[in-house]
C-alpha positions in Angstrom: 0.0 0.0 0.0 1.6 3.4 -0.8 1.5 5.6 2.2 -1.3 7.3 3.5 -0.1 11.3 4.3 -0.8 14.3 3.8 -2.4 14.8 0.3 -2.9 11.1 -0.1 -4.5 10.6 3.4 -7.0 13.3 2.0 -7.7 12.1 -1.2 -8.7 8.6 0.5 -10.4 10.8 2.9 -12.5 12.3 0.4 -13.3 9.0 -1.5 -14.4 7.7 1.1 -17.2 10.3 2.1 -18.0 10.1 -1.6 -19.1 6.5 -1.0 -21.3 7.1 1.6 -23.1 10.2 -0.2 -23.2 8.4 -3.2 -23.6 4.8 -2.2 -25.2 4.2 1.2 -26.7 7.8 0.6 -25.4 8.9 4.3 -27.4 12.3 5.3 -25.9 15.6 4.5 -25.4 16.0 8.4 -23.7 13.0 8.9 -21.5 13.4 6.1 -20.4 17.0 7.5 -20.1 15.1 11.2 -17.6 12.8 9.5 -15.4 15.1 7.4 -15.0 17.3 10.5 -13.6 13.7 12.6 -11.7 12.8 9.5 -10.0 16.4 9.9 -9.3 15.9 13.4 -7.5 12.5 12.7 -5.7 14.1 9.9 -4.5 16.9 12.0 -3.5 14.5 15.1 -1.4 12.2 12.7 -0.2 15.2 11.5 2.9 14.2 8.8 2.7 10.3 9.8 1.4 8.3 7.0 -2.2 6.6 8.0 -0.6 2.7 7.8 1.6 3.3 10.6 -1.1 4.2 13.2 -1.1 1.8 15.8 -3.6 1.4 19.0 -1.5 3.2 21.5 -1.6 6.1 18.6 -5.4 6.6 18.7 -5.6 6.0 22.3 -3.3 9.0 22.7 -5.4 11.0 19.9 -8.3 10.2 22.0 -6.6 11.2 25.1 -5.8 15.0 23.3 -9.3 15.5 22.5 -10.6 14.8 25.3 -8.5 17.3 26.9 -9.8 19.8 24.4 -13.0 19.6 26.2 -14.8 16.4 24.1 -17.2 14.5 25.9 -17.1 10.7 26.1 -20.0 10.6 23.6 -18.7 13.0 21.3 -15.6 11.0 21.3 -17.6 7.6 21.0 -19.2 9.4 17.3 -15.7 10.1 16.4 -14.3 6.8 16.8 -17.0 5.4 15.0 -16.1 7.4 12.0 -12.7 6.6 11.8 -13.0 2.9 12.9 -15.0 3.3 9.3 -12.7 5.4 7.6 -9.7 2.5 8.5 -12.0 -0.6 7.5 -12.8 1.4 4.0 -9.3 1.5 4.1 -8.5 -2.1 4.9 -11.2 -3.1 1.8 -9.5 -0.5 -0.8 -6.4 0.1 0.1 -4.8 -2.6 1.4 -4.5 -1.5 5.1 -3.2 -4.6 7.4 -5.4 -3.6 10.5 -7.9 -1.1 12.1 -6.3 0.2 14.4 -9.4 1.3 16.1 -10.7 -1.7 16.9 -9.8 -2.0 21.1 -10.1 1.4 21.5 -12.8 2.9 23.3 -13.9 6.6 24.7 -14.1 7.8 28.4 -17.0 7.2 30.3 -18.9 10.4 30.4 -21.4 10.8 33.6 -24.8 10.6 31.7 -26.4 14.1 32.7 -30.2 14.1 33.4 -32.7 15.0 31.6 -34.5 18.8 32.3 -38.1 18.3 33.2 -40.5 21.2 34.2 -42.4 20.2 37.8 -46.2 19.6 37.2 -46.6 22.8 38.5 -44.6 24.6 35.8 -46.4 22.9 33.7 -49.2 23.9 34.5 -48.4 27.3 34.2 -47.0 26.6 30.7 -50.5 25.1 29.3 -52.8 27.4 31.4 -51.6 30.4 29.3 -54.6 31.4 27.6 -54.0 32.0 23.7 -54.6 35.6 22.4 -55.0 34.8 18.4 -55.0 32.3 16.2 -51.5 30.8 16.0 -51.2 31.2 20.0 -54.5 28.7 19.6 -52.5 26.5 17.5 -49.4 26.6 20.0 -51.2 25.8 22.5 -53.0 22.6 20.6 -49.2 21.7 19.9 -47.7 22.3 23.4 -50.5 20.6 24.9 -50.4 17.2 22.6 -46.5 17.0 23.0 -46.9 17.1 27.1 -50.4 14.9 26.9 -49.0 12.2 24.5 -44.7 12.4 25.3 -43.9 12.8 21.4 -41.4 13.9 19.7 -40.3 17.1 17.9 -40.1 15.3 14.8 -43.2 13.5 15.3 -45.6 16.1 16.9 -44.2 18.2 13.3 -45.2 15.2 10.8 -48.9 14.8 12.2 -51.5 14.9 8.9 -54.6 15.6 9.1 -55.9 12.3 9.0 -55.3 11.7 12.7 -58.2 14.6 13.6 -60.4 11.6 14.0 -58.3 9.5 16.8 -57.6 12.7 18.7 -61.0 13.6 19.0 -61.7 9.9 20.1 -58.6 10.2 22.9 -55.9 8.7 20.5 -52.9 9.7 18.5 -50.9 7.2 16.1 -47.3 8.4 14.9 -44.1 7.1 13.6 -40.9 7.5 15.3 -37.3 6.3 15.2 -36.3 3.3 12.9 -39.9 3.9 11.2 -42.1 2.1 14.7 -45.4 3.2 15.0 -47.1 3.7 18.5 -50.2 4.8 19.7 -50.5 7.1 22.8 -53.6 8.4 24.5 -53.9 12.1 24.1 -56.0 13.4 26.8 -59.1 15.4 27.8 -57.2 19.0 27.7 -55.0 18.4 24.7 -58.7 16.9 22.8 -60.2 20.5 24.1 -57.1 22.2 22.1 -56.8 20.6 19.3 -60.2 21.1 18.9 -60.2 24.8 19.3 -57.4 24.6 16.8 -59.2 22.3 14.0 -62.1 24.5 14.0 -60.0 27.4 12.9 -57.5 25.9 10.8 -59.1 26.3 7.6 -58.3 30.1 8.2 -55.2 29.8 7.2 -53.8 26.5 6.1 -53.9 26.2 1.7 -56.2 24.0 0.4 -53.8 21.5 -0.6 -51.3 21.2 3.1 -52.5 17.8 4.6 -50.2 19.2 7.9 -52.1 19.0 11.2 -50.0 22.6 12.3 -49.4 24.8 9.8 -48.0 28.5 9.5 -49.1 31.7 8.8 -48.6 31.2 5.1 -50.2 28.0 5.6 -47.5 25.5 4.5 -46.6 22.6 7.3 -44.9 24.1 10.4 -40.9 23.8 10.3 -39.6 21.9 13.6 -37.7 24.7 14.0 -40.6 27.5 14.4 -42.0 25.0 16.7 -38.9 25.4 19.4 -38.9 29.4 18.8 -42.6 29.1 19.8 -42.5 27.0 22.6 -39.8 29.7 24.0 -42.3 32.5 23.7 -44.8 30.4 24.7 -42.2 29.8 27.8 -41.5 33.3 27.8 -45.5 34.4 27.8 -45.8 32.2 30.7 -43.3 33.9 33.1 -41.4 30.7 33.6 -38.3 32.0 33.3 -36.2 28.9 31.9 -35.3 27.9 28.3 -37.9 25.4 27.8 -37.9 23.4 24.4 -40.2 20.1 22.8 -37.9 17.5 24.0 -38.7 19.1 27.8 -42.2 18.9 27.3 -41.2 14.8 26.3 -39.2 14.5 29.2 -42.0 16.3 31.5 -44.3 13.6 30.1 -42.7 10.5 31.2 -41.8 12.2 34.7 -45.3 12.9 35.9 -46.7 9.9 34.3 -43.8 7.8 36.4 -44.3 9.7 39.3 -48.0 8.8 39.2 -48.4 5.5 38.2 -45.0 4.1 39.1 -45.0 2.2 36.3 -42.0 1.6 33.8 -43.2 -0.3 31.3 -46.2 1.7 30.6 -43.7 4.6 29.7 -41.5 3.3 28.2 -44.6 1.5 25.3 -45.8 5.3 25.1 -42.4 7.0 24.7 -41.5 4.4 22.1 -38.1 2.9 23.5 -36.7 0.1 22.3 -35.1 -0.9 25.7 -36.2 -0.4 29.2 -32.6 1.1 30.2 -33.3 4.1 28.0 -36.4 4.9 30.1 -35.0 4.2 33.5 -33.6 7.5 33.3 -36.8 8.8 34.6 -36.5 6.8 37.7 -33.4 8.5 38.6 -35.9 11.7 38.5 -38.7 10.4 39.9 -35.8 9.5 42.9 -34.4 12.8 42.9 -38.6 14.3 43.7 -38.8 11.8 46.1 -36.0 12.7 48.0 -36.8 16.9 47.7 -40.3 15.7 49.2 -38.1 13.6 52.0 -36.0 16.8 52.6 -38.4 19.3 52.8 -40.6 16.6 55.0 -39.1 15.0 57.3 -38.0 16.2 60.7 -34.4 15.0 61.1 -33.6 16.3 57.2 -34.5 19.6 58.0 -31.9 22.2 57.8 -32.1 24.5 61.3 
């Protein structure tokens, strides 16, 4: 194999983020994710040739990232992307091993997820809307708390799911293409029927989009989070509050209330139970403000 620096290292670079635009049709974000890690290798090896890269190379390349302030998870995307880039290279030019392979990132501590307290929320959804896109916003922000869904999701709903809401029922497709069904409940239903009776105000004739804009094309995800922070803001809350909060806020109460994992985790959609066992590290964390604030001998003086 000839060797693998500087403008060669690049051109392989290149070809290989060709293939997976061209090929496995790799997303335009992920391709950008991956030419940024492929820079940062490229820098680290600096004038060493790719071939000669051993394990105790991109342990230490590792090791200078993460001093630059990279998180164990950023660093467990980066690896992924060259552990790629080296078996490409093994497959097309000739390279004897990935040196990748036994390396793995720091252990980063998994931060908790930011929930609003029922009363917050409260306060969010009891904010009475003053035209008609606040009546719309408040159809959305109620669904996404009632039902736990998704940015994505709540911003994909069609019209054809008006009839489930109204019956206390809402069917959507998340990650990996899975379908669920959540129950929506009786103040979302009240919203979202405030909202349907007024959508024909302003959506076009042709938009099948449950929430729609002012120029009434389907609502970007992105005007949803700048709404939801005036929304926030309108409310007097005083925090940054975004969709995914909402999400997380869902699956708190509901744990809180019922106790019950398994319920949650069929209505937020997870694959695994471990991704929704999270919450029971916050339903913990209310427990034990309740047992501070509570009990005699946890009383501060």
């Amino acid at each position: 194999m000839d060797g693998l620096a500087g403008e060669h290292a690049q051109a392989a670079a290149a070809a290989w983020l060709d293939e997976l635009a061209h090929q496995r049709r790799a997303s335009p974000l992920t391709l950008e994710s991956y030419r940024h890690d492929l820079g940062a290798l490229l820098g680290l090896a600096g004038a060493a040739s790719l071939d000669t890269l051993k394990h105790h190379d991109i342990r230490r390349f590792v090791a200078q990232l993460h001093a630059r302030g990279l998180s164990g998870r950023s660093l467990a995307r980066v690896l992924s992307a060259w552990r790629g880039f080296f078996n490409w290279l093994a497959k097309h030019r000739g390279l004897a091993q990935n040196p990748c392979l036994a390396v793995r990132p720091p252990k980063t501590k998994k931060a908790l997820p930011a929930v609003l307290s029922p009363d917050q929320a409260n306060a969010l959804l009891e904010t009475e809307a003053g035209d008609l896109l606040e009546l719309r916003d408040k159809a959305m922000f109620e669904l996404c708390y009632s039902s736990g869904l998704r940015l994505a999701e709540l911003a994909s709903l069609d019209m054809g799911v008006a009839q489930d809401l109204a019956a206390g029922e809402v069917t959507v497709t998340g990650k990996r293409s899975k379908t669920r069904s959540v129950p929506v409940g009786a103040k979302a239903r009240e919203a979202l029927a405030a909202w349907l009776a007024r959508r024909g105000e302003v959506a076009a004739a042709d938009c099948p989009a449950l929430f729609v804009s002012r120029n009434g094309s389907r609502l970007s995800m992105r005007m949803i989070q700048l709404r939801l922070g005036r929304w926030a803001k309108k409310a007097g809350l005083g925090a940054h509050v975004h969709p995914h909060m909402l999400r997380h806020s869902f699956a708190s109460h509901v744990l809180q209330s019922s106790g019950d994992l398994r319920a949650v985790q069929e209505m937020l959609g997870h694959s695994s139970i471990g991704t929704t066992q999270v919450y029971t590290h916050l339903d913990f964390q209310h427990l034990a403000k309740v047992y501070d604030a509570a009990h005699p001998r946890a009383r501060k003086k």
